[in-house]
C-alpha positions as YAML, in Angstrom:
chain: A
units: angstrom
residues:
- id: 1
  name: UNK
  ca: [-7.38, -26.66, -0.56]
- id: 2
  name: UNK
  ca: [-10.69, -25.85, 0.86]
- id: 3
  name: UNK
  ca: [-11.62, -22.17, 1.94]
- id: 4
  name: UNK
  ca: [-14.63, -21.11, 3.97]
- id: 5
  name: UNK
  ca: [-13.83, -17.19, 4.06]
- id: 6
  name: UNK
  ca: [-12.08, -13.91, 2.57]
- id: 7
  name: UNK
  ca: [-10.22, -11.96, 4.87]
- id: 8
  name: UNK
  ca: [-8.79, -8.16, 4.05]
- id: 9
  name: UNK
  ca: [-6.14, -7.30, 6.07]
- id: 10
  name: UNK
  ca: [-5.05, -3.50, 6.09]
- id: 11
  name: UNK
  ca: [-3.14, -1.06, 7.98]
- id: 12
  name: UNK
  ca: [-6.12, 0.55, 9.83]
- id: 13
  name: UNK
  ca: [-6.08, 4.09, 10.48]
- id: 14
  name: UNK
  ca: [-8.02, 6.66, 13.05]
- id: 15
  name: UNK
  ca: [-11.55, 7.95, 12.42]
- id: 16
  name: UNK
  ca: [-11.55, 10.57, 15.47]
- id: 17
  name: UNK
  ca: [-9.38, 12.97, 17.34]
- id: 18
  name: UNK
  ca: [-9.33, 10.70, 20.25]
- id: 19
  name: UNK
  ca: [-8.50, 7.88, 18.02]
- id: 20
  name: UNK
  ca: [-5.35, 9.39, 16.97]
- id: 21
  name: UNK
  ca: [-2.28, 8.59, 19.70]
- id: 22
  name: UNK
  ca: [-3.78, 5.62, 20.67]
- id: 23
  name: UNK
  ca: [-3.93, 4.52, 17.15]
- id: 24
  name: UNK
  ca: [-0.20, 5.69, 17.26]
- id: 25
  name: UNK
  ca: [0.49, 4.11, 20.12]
- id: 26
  name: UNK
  ca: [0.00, 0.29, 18.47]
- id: 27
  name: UNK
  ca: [1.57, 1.33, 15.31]
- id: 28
  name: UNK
  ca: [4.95, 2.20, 17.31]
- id: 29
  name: UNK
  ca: [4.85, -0.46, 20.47]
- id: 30
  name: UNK
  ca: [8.21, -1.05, 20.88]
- id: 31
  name: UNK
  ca: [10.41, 1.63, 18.94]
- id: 32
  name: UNK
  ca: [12.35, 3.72, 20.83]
- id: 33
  name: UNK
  ca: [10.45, 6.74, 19.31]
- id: 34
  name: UNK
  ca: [10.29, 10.14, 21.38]
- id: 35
  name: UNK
  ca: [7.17, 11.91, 21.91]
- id: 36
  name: UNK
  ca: [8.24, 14.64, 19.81]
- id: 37
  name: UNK
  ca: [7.91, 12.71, 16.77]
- id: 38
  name: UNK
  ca: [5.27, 11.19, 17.69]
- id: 39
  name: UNK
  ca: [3.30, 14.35, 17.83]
- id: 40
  name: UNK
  ca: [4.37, 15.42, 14.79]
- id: 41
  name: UNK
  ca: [2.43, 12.42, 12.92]
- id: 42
  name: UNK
  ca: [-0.36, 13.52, 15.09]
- id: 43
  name: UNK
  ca: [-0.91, 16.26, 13.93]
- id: 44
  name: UNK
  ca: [-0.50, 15.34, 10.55]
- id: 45
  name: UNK
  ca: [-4.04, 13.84, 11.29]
- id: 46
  name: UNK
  ca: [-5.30, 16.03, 12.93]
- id: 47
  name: UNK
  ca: [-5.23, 18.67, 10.44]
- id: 48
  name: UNK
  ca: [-8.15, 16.64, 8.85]
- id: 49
  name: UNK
  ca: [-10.03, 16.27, 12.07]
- id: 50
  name: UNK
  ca: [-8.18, 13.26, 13.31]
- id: 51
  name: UNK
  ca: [-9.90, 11.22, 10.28]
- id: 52
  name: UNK
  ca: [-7.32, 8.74, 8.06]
- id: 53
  name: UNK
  ca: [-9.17, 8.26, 5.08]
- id: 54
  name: UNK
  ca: [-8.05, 4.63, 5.15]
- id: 55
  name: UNK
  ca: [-11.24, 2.66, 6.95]
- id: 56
  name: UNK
  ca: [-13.85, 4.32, 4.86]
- id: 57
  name: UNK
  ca: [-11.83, 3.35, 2.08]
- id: 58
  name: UNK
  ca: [-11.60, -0.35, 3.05]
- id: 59
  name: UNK
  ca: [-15.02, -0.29, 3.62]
- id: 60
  name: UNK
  ca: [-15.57, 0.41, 0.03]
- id: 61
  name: UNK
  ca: [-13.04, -1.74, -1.46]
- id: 62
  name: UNK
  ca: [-15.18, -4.58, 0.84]
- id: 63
  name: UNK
  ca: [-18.40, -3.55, -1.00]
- id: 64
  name: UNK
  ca: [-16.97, -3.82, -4.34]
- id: 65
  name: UNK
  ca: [-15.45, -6.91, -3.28]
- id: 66
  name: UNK
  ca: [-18.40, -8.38, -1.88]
- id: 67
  name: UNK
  ca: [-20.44, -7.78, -5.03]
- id: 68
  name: UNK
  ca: [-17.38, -9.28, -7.57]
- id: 69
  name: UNK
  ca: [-17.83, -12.11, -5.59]
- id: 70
  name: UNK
  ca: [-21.07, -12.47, -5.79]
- id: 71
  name: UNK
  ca: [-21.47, -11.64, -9.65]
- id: 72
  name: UNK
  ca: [-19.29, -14.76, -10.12]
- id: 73
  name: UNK
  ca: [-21.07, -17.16, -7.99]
- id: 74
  name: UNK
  ca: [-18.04, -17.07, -5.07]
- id: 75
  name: UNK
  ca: [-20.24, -17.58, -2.19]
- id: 76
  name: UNK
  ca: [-17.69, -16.90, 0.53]
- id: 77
  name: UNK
  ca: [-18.22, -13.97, 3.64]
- id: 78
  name: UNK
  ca: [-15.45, -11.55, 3.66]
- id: 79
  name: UNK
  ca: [-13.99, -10.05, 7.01]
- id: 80
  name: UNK
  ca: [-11.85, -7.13, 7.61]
- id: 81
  name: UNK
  ca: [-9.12, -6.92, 10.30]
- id: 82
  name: UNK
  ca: [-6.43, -3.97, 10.37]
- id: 83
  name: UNK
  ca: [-2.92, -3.92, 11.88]
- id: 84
  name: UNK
  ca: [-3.37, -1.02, 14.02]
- id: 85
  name: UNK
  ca: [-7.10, 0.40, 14.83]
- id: 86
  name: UNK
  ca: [-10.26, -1.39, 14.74]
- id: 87
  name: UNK
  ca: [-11.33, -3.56, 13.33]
- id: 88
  name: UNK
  ca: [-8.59, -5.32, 14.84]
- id: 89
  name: UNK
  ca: [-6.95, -8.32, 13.21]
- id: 90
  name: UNK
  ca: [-7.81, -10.33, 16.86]
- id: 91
  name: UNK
  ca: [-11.30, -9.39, 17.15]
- id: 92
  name: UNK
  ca: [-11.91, -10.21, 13.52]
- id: 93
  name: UNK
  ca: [-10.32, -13.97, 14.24]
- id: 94
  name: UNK
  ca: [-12.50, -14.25, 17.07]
- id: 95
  name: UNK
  ca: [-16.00, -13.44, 15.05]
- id: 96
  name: UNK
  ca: [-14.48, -15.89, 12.43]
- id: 97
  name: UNK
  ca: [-13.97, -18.54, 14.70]
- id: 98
  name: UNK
  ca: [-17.25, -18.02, 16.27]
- id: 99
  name: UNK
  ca: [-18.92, -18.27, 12.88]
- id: 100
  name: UNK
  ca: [-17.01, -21.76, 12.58]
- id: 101
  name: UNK
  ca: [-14.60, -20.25, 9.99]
- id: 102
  name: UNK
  ca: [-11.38, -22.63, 9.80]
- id: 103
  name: UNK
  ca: [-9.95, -21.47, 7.12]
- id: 104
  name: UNK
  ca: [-9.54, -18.21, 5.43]
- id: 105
  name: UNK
  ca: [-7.56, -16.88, 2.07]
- id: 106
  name: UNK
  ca: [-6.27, -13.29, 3.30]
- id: 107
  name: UNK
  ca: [-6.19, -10.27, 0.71]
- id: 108
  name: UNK
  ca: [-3.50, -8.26, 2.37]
- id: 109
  name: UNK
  ca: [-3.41, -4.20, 0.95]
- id: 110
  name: UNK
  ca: [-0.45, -4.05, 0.06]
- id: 111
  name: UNK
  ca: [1.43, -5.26, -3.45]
- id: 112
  name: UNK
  ca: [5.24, -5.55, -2.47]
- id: 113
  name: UNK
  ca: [7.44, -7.18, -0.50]
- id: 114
  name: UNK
  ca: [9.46, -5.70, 2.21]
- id: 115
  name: UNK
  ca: [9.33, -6.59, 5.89]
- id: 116
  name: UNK
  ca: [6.77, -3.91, 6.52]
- id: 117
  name: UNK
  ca: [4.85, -4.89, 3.44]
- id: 118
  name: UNK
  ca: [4.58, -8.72, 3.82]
- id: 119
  name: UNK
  ca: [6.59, -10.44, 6.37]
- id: 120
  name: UNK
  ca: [5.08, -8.33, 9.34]
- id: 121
  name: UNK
  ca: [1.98, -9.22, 8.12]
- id: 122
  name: UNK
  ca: [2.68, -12.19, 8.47]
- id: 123
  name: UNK
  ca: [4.25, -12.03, 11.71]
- id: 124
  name: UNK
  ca: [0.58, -9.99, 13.34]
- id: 125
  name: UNK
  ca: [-1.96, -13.15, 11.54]
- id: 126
  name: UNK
  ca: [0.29, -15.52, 13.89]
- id: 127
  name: UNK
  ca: [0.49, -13.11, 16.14]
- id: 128
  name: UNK
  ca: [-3.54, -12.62, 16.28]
- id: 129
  name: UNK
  ca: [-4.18, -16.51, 16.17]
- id: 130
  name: UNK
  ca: [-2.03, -17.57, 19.35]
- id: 131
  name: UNK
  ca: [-3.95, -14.38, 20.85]
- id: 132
  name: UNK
  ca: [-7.36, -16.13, 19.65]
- id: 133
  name: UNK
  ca: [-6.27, -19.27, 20.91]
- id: 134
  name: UNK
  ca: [-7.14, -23.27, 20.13]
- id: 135
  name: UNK
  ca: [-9.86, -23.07, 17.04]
- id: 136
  name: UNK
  ca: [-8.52, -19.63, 15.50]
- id: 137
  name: UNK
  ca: [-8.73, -19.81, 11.82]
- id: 138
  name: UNK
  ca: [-6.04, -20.89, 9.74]
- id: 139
  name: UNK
  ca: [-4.74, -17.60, 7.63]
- id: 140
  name: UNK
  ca: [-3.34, -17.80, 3.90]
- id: 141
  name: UNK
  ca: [-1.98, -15.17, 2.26]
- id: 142
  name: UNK
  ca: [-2.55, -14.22, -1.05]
- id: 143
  name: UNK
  ca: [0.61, -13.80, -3.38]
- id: 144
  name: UNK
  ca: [2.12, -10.57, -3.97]
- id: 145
  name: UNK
  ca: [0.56, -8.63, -7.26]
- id: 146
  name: UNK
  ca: [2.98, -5.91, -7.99]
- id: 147
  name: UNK
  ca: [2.84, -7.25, -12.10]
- id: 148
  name: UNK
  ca: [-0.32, -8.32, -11.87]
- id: 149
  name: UNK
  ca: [-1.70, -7.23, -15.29]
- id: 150
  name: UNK
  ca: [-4.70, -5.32, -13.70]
- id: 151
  name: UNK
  ca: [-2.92, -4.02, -11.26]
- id: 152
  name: UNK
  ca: [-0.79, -2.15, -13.94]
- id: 153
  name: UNK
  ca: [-4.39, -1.76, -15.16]
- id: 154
  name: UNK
  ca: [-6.03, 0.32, -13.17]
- id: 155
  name: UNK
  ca: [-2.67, 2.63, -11.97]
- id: 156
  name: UNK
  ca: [-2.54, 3.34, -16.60]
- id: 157
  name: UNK
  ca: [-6.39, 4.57, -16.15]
- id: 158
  name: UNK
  ca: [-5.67, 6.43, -13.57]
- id: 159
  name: UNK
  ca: [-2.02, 8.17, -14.87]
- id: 160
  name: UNK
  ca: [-3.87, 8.59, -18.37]
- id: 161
  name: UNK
  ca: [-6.98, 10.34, -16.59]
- id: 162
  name: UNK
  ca: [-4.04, 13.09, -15.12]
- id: 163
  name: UNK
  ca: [-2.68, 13.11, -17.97]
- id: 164
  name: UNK
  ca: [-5.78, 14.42, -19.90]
- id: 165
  name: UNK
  ca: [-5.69, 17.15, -17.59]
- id: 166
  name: UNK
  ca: [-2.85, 18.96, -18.67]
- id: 167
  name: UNK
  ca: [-3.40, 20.80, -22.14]
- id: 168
  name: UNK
  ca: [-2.68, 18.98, -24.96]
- id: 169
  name: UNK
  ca: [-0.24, 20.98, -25.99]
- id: 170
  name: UNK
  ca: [1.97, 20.87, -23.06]
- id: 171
  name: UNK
  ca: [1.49, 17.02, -22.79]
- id: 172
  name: UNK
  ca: [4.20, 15.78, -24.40]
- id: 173
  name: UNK
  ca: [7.13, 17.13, -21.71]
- id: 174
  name: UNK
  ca: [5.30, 16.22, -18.75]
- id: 175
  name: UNK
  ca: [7.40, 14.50, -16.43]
- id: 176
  name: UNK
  ca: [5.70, 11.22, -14.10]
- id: 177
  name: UNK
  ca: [6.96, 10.60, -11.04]
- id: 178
  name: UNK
  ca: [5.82, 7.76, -9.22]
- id: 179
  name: UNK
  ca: [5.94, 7.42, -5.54]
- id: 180
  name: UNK
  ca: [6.50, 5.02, -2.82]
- id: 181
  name: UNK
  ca: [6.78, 4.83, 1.13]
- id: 182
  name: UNK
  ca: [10.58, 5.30, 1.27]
- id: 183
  name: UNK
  ca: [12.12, 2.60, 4.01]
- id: 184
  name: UNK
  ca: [15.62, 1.89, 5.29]
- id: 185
  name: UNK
  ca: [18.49, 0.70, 3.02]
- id: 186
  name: UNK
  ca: [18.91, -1.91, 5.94]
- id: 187
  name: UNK
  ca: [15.28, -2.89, 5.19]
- id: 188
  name: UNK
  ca: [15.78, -2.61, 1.44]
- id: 189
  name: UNK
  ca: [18.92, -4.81, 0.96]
- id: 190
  name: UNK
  ca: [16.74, -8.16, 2.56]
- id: 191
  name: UNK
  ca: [13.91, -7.86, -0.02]
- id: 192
  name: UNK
  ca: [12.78, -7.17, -3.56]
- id: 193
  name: UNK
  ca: [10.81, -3.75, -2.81]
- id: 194
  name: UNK
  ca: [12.69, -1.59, -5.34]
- id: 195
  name: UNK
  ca: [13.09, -3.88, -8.39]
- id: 196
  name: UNK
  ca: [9.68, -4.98, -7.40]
- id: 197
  name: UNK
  ca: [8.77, -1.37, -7.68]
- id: 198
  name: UNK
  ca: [10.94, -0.51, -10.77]
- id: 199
  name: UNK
  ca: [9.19, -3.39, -12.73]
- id: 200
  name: UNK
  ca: [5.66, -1.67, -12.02]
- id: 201
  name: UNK
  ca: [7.10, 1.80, -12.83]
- id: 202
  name: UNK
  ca: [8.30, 0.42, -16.47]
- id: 203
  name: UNK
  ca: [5.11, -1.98, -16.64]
- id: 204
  name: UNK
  ca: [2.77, 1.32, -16.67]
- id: 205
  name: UNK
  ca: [5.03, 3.85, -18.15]
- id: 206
  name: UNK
  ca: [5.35, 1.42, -20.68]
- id: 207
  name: UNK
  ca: [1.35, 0.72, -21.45]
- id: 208
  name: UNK
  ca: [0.63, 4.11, -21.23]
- id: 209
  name: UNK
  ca: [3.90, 5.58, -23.58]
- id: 210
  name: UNK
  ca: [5.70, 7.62, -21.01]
- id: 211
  name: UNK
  ca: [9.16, 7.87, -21.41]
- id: 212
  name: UNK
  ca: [10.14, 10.44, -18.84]
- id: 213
  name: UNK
  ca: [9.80, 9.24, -15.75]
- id: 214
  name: UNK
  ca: [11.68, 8.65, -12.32]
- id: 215
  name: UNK
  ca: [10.61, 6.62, -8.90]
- id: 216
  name: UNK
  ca: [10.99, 8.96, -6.00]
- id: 217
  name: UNK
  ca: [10.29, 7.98, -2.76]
- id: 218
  name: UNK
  ca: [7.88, 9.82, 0.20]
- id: 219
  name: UNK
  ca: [7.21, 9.53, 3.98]
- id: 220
  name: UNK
  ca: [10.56, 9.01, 5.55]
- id: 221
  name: UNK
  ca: [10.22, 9.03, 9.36]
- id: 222
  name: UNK
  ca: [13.67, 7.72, 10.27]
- id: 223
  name: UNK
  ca: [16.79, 9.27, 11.65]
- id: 224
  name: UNK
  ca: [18.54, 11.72, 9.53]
- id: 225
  name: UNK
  ca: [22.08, 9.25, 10.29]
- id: 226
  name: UNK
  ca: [20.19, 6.50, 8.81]
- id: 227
  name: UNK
  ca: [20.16, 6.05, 5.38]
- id: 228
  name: UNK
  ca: [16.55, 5.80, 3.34]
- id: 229
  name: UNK
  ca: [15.46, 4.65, 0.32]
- id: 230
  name: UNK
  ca: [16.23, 8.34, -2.30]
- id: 231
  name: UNK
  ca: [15.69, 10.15, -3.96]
- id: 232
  name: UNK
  ca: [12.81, 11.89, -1.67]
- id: 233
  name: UNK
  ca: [9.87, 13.43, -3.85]
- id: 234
  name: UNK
  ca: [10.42, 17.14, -2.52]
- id: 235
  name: UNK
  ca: [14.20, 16.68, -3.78]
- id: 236
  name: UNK
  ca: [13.00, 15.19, -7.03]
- id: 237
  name: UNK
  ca: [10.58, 18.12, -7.58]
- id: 238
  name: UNK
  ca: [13.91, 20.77, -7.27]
- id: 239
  name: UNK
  ca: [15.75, 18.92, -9.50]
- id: 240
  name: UNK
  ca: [13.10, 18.72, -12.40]
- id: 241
  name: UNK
  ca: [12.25, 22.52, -11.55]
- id: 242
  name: UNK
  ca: [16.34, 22.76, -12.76]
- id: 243
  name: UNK
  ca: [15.14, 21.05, -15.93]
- id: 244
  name: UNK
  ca: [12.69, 23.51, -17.09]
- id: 245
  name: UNK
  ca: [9.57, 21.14, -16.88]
- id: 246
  name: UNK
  ca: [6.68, 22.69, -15.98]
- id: 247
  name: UNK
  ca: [3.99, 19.78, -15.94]
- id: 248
  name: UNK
  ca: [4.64, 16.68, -13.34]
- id: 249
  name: UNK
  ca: [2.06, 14.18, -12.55]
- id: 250
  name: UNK
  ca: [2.50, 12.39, -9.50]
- id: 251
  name: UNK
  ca: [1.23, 8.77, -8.96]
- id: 252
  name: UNK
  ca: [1.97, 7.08, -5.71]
- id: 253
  name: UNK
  ca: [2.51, 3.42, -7.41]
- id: 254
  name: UNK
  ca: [3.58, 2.02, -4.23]
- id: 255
  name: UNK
  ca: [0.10, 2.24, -2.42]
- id: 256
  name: UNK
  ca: [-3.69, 0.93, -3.39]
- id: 257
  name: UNK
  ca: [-5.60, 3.41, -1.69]
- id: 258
  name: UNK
  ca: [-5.46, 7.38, -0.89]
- id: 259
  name: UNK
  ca: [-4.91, 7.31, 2.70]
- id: 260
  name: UNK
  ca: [-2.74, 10.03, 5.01]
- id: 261
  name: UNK
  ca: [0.46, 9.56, 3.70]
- id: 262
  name: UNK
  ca: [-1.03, 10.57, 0.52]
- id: 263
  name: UNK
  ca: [-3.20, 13.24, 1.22]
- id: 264
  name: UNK
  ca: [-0.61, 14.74, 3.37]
- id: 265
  name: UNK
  ca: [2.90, 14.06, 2.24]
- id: 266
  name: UNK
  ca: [2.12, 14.52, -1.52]
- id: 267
  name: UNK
  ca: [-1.16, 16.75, -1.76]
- id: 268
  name: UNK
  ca: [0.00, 19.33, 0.70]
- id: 269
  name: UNK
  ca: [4.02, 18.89, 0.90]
- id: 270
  name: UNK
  ca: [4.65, 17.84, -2.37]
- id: 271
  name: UNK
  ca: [2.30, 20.07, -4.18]
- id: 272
  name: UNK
  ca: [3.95, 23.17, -2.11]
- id: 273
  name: UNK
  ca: [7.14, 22.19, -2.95]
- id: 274
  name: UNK
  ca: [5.71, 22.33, -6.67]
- id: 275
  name: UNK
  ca: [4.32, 25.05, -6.12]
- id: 276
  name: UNK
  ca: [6.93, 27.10, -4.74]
- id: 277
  name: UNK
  ca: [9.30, 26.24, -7.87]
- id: 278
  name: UNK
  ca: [7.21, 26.97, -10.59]
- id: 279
  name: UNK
  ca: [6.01, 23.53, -11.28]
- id: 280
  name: UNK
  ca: [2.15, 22.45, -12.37]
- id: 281
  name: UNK
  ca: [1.30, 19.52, -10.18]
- id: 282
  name: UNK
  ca: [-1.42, 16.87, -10.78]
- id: 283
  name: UNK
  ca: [-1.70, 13.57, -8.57]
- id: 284
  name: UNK
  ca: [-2.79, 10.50, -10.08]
- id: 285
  name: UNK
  ca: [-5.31, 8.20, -7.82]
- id: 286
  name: UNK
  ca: [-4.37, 4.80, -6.46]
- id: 287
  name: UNK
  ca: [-5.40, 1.90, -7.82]
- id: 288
  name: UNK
  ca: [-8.33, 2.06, -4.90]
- id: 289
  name: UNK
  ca: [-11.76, 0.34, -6.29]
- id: 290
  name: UNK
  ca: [-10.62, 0.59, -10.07]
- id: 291
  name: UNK
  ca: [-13.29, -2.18, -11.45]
- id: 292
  name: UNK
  ca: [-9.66, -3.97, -12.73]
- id: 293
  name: UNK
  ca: [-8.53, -3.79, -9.38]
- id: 294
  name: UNK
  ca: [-11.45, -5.55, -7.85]
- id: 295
  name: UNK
  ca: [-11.41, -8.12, -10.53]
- id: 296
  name: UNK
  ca: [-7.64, -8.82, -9.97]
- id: 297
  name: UNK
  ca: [-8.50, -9.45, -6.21]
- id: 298
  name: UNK
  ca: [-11.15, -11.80, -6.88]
- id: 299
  name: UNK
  ca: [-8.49, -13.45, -9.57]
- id: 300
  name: UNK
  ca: [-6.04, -13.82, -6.78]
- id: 301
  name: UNK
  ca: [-8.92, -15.50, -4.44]
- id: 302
  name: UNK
  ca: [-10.41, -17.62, -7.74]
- id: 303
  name: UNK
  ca: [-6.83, -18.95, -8.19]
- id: 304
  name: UNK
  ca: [-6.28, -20.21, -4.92]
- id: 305
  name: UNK
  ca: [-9.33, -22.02, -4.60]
- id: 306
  name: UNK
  ca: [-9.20, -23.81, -7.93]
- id: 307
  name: UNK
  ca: [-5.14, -24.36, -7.54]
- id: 308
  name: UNK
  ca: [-5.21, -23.63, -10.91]
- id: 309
  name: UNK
  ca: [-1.72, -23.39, -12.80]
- id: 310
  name: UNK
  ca: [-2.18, -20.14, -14.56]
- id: 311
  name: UNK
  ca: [-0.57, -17.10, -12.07]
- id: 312
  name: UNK
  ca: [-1.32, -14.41, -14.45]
- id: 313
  name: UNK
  ca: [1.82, -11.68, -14.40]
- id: 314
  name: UNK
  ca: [3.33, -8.91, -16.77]
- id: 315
  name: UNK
  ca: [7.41, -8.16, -17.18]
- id: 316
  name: UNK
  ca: [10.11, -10.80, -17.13]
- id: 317
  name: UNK
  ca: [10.09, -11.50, -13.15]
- id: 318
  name: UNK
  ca: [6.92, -13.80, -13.49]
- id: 319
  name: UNK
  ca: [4.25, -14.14, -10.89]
- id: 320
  name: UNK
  ca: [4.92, -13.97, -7.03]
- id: 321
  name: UNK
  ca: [4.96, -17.62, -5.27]
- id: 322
  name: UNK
  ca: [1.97, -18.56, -3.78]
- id: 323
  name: UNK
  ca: [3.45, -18.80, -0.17]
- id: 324
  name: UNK
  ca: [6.31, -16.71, 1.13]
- id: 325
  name: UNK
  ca: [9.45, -18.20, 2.12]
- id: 326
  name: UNK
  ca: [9.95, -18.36, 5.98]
- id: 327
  name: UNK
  ca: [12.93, -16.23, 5.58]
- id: 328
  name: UNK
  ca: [11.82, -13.64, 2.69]
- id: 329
  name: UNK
  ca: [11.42, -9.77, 4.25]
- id: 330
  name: UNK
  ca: [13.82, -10.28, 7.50]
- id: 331
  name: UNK
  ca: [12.61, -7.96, 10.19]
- id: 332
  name: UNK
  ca: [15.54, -4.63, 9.79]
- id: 333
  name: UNK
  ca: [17.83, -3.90, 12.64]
- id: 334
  name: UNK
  ca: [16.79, -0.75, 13.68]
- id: 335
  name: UNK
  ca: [18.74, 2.09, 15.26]
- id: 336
  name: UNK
  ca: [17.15, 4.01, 18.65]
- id: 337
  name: UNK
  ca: [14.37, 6.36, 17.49]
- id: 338
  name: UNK
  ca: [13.35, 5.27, 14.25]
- id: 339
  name: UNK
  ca: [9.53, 5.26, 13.20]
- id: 340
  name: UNK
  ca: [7.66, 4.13, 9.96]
- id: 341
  name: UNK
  ca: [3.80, 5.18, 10.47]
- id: 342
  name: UNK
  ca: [3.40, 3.36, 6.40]
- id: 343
  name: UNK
  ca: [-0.04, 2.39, 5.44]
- id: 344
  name: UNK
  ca: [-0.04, -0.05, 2.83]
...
């Protein structure tokens, strides 16, 4: 199949204190969430002037991109188009279709698949295109690379690097936990997010000889009568405190990039909750512009435009189709007042 552009599609995320309930505003059109909670989140942001780290992060994941690209003769532009703040998804289409793109392969940021990770993706590229109108770019997404092998890559580099942190002698009972943005059993039950997520959990633990290790979950935003994805990190922490482990290091294996719901929910709650218990905690990074992270997204790209047989993948589950099925990642049925502000 013939492809004329690269398109990264993210969450998006505020850069300003003005851009922060309006930024809120698109991620919750049409929940039934009150204004109470919705404040809450906003201040979240604005306790770091408003700013998600999450666009200036893109920006250099783009410029790594870009220059992968280039260094293996892949002359094709990449756009950017977010979810939720600008640059939005629509605008981007528009510039593409302007520049007589027709069709594009789409790097979404996000490696699992759940209905917030994947299918509503999918649902905002249609979405954007019937807003764009005749001529809007056909969109394909790129598979899903939770086993990717340099995916697993770059999270070992980074869980060895906190590792070495921690003196050697107290090394050996460290406990990992890695994290992910929890989401509703509901949600759960129509899609392969945990196993998915328990297959990169082993993958790394594996490669880099951990044996103690749990998956806890972060971020919950829904009601407390509806049931979430456990068990939650702060809970986790308690219970390990109970164990007599002094030494955790925390890697959020469910995200690619150190955005809000990093920088917040794990390096301020989490690490209080740590602290308050006794515990020494040290956060791994995200797989973010890891040089085998970059290459793995210019595999992805490489393998779609050659159609080539090979889908390279680690574990037993095997490699992620290329094209989702129309009824993978059902949308949830949500209860009144629930909220998810995840950025993937």
């Amino acid at each position: 199949m013939q492809y004329d552009a690269v398109l990264v599609i993210s969450f998006g995320g505020p850069e300003g204190k003005d851009d922060v309930m309006p930024f809120l505003q698109n991620v919750l059109r049409g929940k039934n969430v009150p204004e109470k909670r919705m404040k809450e989140v906003a201040h979240h942001y604005e306790l770091f002037g408003g700013v998600s780290p999450l666009n200036g992060q893109n920006r250099r994941l783009i410029s790594a991109l870009k220059d992968e690209l280039k260094k293996h003769n892949i002359d094709l532009p990449v756009y950017w188009g977010n979810r939720n703040w600008h640059p939005m998804l629509a605008d981007t289409l528009r510039k593409m279709k302007d520049a007589g793109v027709k069709r594009a392969i789409a790097f979404v940021t996000s490696a699992y698949g759940s209905y917030s990770g994947c299918r509503q993706y999918l649902d905002d590229i249609e979405r954007a295109r019937a807003e764009v109108g005749e001529g809007a770019p056909e969109i394909d997404k790129l598979r899903l690379f939770y086993n990717h092998p340099k995916f697993i890559e770059s999270n070992v580099a980074h869980l060895e690097e906190s590792l070495n942190r921690i003196p050697e002698a107290r090394r050996k009972n460290v406990h990992v936990i890695f994290t992910a943005h929890s989401i509703p059993t509901s949600m759960a039950e129509g899609c392969d997010y945990e196993s998915q997520l328990l297959e990169t959990c082993r993958l790394v633990a594996v490669a880099a000889g951990i044996t103690d290790w749990n998956l806890a979950y972060q971020s919950r935003s829904g009601p407390a009568s509806q049931p979430w994805l456990e068990p939650d990190i702060q809970e986790h922490l308690r219970d390990v405190a109970h164990r007599k482990i002094k030494d955790v290091v925390v890697l959020p294996i469910g995200f690619v990039s150190d955005h809000m719901e990093i920088i917040y929910d794990l390096d301020t709650e989490a690490a209080s909750v740590a602290g308050k218990v006794g515990i020494n905690f040290e956060r791994s990074l995200t797989a973010g512009t890891h040089p085998a992270f970059i290459s793995m997204i210019r595999e992805l790209i490489e393998e779609r435009l050659q159609d080539a047989e090979e889908r390279p993948s680690q574990g037993t589950r095997g490699a992620a189709p290329d094209f989702c099925h129309p009824d993978c990642c059902p949308r949830p049925v949500r209860p009144p007042a629930t909220t998810s502000t995840t950025s993937a």
